[in-house]
C-alpha positions as CSV (number, residue, x, y, z in Angstrom):
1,X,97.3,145.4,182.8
2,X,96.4,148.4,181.2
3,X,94.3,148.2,177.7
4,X,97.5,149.3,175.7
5,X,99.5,147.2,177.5
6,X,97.4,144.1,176.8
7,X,97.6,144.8,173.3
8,X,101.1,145.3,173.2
9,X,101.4,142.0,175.1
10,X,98.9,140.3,171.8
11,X,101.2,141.9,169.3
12,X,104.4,140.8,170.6
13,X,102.5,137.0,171.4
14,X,101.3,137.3,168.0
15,X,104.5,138.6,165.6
16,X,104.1,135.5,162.6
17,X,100.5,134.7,163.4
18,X,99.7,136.9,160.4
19,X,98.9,140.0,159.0
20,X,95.8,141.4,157.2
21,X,96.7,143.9,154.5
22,X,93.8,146.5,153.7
23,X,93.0,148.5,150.7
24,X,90.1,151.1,149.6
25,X,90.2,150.9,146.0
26,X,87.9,153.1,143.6
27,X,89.4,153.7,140.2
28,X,92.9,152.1,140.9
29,X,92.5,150.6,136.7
30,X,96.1,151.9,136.6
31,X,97.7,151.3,139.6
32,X,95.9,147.8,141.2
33,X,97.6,145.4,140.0
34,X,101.7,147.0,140.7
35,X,100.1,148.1,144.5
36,X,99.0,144.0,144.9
37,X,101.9,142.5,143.5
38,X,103.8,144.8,145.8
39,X,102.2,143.1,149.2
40,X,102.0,139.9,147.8
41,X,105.9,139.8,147.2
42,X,106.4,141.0,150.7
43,X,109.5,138.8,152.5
44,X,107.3,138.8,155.7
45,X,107.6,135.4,157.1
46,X,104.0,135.0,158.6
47,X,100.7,134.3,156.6
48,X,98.9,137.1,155.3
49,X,96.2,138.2,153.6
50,X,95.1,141.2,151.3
51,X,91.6,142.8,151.7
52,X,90.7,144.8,148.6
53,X,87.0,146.8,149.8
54,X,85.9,147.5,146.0
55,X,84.0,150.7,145.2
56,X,81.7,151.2,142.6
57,X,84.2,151.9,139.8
58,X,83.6,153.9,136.5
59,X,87.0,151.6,134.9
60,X,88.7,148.4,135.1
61,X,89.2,148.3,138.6
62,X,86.7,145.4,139.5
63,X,88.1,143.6,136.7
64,X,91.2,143.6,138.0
65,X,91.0,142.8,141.3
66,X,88.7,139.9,139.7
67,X,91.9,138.6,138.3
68,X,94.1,139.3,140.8
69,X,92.0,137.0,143.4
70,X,91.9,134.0,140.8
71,X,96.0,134.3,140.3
72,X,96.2,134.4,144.2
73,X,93.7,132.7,147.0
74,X,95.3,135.4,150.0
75,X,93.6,138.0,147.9
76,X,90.4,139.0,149.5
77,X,87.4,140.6,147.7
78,X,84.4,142.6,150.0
79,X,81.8,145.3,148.3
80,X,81.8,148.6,149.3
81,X,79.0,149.7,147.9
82,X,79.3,154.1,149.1
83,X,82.7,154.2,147.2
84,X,84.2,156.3,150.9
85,X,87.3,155.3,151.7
86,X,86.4,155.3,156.0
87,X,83.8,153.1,155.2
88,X,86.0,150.6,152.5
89,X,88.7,150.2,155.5
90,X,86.3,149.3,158.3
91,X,84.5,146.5,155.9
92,X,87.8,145.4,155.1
93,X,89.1,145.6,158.9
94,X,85.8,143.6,159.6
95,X,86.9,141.0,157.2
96,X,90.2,140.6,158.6
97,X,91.8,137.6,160.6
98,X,95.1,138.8,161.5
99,X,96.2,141.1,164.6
100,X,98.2,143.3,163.0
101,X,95.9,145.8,160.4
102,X,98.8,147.1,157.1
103,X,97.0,149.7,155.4
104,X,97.7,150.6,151.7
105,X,96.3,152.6,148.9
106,X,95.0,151.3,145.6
107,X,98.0,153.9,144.4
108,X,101.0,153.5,146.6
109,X,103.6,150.6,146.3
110,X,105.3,149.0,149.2
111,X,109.1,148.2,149.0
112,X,109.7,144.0,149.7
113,X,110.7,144.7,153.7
114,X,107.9,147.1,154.3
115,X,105.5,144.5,156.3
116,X,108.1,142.5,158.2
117,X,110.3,146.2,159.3
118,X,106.8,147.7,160.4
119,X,105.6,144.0,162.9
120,X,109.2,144.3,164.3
121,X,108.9,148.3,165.1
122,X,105.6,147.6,166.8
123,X,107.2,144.9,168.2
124,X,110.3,147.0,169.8
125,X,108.2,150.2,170.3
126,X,104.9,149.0,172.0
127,X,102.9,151.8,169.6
128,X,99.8,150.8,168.6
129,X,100.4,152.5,164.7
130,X,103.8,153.1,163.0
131,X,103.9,154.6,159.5
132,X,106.8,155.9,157.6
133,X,107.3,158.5,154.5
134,X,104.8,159.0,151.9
135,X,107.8,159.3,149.3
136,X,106.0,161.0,146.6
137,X,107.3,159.8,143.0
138,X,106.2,161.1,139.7
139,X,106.2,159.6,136.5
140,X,105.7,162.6,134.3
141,X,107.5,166.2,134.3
142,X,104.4,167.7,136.0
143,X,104.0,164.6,138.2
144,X,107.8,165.2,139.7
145,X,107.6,168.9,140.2
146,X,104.4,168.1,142.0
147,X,106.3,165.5,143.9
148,X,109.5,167.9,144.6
149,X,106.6,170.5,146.3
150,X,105.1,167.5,148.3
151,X,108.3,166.7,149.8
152,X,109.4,169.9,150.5
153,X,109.0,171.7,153.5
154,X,108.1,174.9,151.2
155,X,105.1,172.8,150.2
156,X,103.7,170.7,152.9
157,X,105.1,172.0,156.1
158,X,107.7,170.5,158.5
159,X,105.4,167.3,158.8
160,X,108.0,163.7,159.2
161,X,105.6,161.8,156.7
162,X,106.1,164.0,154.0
163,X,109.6,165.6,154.5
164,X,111.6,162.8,156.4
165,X,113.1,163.1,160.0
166,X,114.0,161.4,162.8
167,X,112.1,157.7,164.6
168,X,109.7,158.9,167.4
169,X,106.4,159.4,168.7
170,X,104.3,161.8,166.4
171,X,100.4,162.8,165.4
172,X,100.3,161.0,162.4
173,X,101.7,158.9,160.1
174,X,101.2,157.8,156.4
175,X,98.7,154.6,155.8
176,X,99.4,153.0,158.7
177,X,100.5,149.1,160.2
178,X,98.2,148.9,163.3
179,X,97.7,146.6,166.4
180,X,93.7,145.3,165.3
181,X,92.8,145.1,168.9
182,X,93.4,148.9,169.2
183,X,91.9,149.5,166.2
184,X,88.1,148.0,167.4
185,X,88.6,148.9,170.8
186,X,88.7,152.9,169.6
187,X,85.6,152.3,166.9
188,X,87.4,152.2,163.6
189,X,87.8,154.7,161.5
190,X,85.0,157.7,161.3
191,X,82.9,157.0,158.1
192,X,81.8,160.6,158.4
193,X,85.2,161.7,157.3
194,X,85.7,162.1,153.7
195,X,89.7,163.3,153.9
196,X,91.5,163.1,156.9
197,X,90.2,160.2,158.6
198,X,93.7,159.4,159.3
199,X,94.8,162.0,161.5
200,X,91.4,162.1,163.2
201,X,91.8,157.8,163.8
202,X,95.4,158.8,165.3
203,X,94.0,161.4,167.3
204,X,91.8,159.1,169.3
205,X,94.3,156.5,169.6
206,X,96.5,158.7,171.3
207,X,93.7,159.8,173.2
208,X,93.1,156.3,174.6
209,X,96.7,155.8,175.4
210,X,98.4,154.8,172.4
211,X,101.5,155.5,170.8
212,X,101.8,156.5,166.9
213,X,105.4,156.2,166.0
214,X,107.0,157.3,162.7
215,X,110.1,155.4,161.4
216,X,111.6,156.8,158.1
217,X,113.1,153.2,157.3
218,X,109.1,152.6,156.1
219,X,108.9,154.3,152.8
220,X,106.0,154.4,150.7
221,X,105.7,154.8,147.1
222,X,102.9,157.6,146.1
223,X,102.0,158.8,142.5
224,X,101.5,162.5,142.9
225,X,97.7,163.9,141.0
226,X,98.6,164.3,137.1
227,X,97.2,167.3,136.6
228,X,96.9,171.2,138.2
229,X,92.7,170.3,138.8
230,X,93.1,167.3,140.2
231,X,95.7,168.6,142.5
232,X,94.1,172.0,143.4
233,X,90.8,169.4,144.0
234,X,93.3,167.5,146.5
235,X,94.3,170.1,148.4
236,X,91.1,172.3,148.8
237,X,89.4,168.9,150.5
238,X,92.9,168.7,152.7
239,X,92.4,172.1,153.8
240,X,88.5,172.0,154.5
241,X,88.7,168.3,156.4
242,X,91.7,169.3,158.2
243,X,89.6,172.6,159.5
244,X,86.5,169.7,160.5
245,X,89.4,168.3,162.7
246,X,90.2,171.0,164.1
247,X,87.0,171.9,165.2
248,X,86.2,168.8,166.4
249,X,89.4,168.4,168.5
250,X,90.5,171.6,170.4
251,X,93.6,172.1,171.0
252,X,95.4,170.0,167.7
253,X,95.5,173.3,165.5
254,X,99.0,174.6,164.6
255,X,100.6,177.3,162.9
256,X,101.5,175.1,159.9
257,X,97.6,174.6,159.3
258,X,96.8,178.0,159.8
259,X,99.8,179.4,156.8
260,X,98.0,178.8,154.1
261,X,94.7,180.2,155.0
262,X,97.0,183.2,156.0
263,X,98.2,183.2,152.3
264,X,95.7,183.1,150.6
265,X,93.5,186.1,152.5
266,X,96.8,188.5,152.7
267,X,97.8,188.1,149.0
268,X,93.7,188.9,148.0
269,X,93.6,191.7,150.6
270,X,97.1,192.9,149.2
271,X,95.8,193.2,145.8
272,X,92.7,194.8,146.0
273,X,94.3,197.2,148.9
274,X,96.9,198.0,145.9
275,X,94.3,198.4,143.3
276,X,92.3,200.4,145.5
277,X,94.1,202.6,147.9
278,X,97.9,202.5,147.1
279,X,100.5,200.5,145.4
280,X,102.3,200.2,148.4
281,X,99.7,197.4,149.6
282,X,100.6,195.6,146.6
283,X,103.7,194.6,148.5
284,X,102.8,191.3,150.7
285,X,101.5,190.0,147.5
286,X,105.2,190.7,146.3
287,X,106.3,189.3,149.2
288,X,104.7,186.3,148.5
289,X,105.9,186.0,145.0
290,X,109.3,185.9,146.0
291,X,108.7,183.5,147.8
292,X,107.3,180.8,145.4
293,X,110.1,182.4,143.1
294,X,113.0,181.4,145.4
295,X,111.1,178.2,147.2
296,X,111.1,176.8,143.3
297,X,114.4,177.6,142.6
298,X,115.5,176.1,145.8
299,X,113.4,172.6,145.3
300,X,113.3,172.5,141.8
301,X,116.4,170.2,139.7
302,X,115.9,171.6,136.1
303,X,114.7,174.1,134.2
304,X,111.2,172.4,134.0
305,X,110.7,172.4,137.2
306,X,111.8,175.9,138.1
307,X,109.0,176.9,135.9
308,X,106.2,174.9,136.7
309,X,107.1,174.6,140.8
310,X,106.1,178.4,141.6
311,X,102.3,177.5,139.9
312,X,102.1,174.3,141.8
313,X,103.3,176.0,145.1
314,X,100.5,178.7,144.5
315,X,97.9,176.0,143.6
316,X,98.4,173.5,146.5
317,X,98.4,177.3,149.6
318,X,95.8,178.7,147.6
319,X,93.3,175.4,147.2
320,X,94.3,174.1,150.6
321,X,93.6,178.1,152.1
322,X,90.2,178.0,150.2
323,X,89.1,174.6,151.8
324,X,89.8,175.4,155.0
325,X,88.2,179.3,154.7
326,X,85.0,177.7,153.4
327,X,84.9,174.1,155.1
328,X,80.7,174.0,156.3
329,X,79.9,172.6,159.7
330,X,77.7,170.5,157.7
331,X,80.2,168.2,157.3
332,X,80.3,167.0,160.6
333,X,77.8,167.7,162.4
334,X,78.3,168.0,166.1
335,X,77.3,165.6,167.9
C-alpha cells in the first residue's frame, strides 16, 4: 500500500473519530468570536476540537479567545509567539489530536455543514485536501465592490476558489480540510512563507502523490480589506510571494500570474512613450482604461460600485504587478 493510499485507508477508518479545527489569529478583536461560534455550531457528528495559535496582538484578540476557552473546554489555546501565520498553523497542527486538519481564519465564517460535507468529500474522493469558495462578502459599500472584484474573473483570474466552477482535482484550494497524516508526512507548512504558504503546501502534496480537490458545495465566508491601503498592501505581498513560488517551483507559472505584471509595465511604458515620443503610445494605456471602465460596469450592481470598482480593479493589477516586479530573492533563500 502506497503512502496516499494508507492515508486514505486512516481517513475513511477514521470519519467520526474527530476533527481538529485550526486557526492563526493576530488581530481577529472583530471577527474571533463570530469565526468560533461558527465551528463550534458545526452539525458534524464526531468530537472535535478548535486550536486558536494566538499572536502577539496590538487589541482584544487574546482577551477574547480567553473567554471563548472558559465558555467552551474544545476550545484550545497555544502561543505563537512570531505572530506568522506558517508558523501559528504548524503549532497548532502539533497540538492536534484528530486525523482530519479543518483550517480557518481568525476572519472567515464557516456555514453549519461545512465540517461534516468536507470528511464526507475526502471520504468519497481519496484527496488528501479539499477546499471550496472563498465567498468574499462585504459589510460596507467599499467592502462589497472590493468583494464583486474578488469574485470576478476581471479581478482575480479564472481561479475555482475565487470565481466558482465545477468539483475536481485542482492546484489549490481556499483554507483547507486535510488528511493529518499527509500533512506531517510532507513537513507542514513552510514557516519561511509569509503569503502563499498555501499554494506552496498544495504544491508539495501533489508532488508526493496527493490529490487537492475543490468542491463549490464548501463555501467560506471572507471579509474583504476595508480600505484602498490595506488592500493595495494585500495584493502587492500576493504578487511578490506568488513570484517566490514560482521561482522555487519551475514549471507552476501561468499566464494568469504573469497579467498583471504585464499591466502594470505596458500602462507605465505607454505613458511615458506618450509623453515622450508620440501620443499614439498613449494608446495601451487607453486600452487598459477601457477595460476597468467596462470590467466595472460589467461586475458592478449600482451606481456605487460602478464608481469605485474601476480604482479597485487598478489598485489590486497594479499592487499585485508591483509585488511580483520587485519580490527580492531574499525572501527565500535557495536552499
Amino acid at each position: 500500500m502506497t503512502p496516499t493510499e494508507s492515508q486514505n485507508a486512516e481517513i475513511t477508518s477514521h470519519l467520526q473519530s474527530g476533527v481538529s479545527v485550526i486557526l492563526p489569529v493576530l488581530n481577529e478583536e472583530f471577527h474571533l468570536a463570530h469565526a468560533v461560534n461558527a465551528i463550534l455550531s458545526q452539525d458534524y457528528a464526531g468530537p472535535m476540537e478548535v486550536i486558536l495559535a494566538i499572536g502577539p496582538s496590538r487589541d482584544r484578540t487574546q482577551i477574547i479567545a480567553e473567554e471563548l476557552r472558559k465558555q467552551d473546554p474544545r476550545v484550545v489555546l497555544v502561543a505563537n509567539p512570531s505572530g506568522r501565520t506558517a508558523a501559528g498553523l504548524n503549532l497548532a497542527i502539533k497540538e492536534s489530536r484528530y486525523p482530519v486538519i479543518v483550517r480557518v481564519d481568525g476572519h472567515a465564517e464557516i456555514p453549519g455543514n461545512y465540517i461534516s460535507l468536507a470528511v464526507e468529500i475526502l471520504n468519497q474522493t481519496g484527496a488528501v485536501n479539499v477546499g471550496g469558495v472563498m465567498g468574499a462578502e462585504g459589510v460596507t459599500k467599499f467592502e462589497r465592490a472590493v468583494a464583486r472584484a474578488m469574485r470576478s474573473p476581471f479581478g482575480v483570474g479564472a481561479s475555482r476558489f475565487h470565481t466558482g466552477g465545477q468539483a475536481g482535482p485542482v492546484d489549490t484550494v481556499y483554507l483547507g480540510v486535510f488528511v493529518r497524516s499527509a500533512l506531517i508526512a510532507v513537513g507542514g507548512f513552510d514557516e519561511r512563507f509569509t503569503r502563499a504558504q498555501d499554494w506552496e503546501l498544495n504544491y508539495r502534496l501533489r508532488k508526493s502523490g496527493g490529490i487537492v480537490y475543490f468542491d463549490p458545495r464548501l463555501h467560506v465566508t471572507y471579509r474583504p480589506r476595508p480600505t484602498f491601503k490595506a488592500l493595495s498592501k494585500q495584493y502587492f505581498e500576493y504578487g511578490r510571494w506568488r513570484h517566490v513560488v514560482i521561482r522555487r517551483h519551475q514549471g507552476t507559472v501561468n499566464l494568469r500570474y504573469l497579467a498583471p505584471p504585464f499591466a502594470l509595465v505596458g500602462t507605465v511604458l505607454s505613458i511615458i512613450a506618450g509623453s515622450v515620443l508620440s501620443p499614439i503610445w498613449f494608446a495601451p494605456a487607453l486600452i487598459y482604461l477601457v477595460f476597468l471602465i467596462v470590467a466595472s460596469l460589467s461586475i458592478g450592481r449600482n451606481i456605487g460600485e460602478y464608481l469605485r470598482l474601476p480604482w479597485i480593479l487598478l489598485t489590486m493589477h497594479m499592487s499585485w504587478g508591483a509585488g511580483y516586479l520587485t519580490s527580492p530573492r531574499s525572501l527565500v533563500p535557495d536552499e
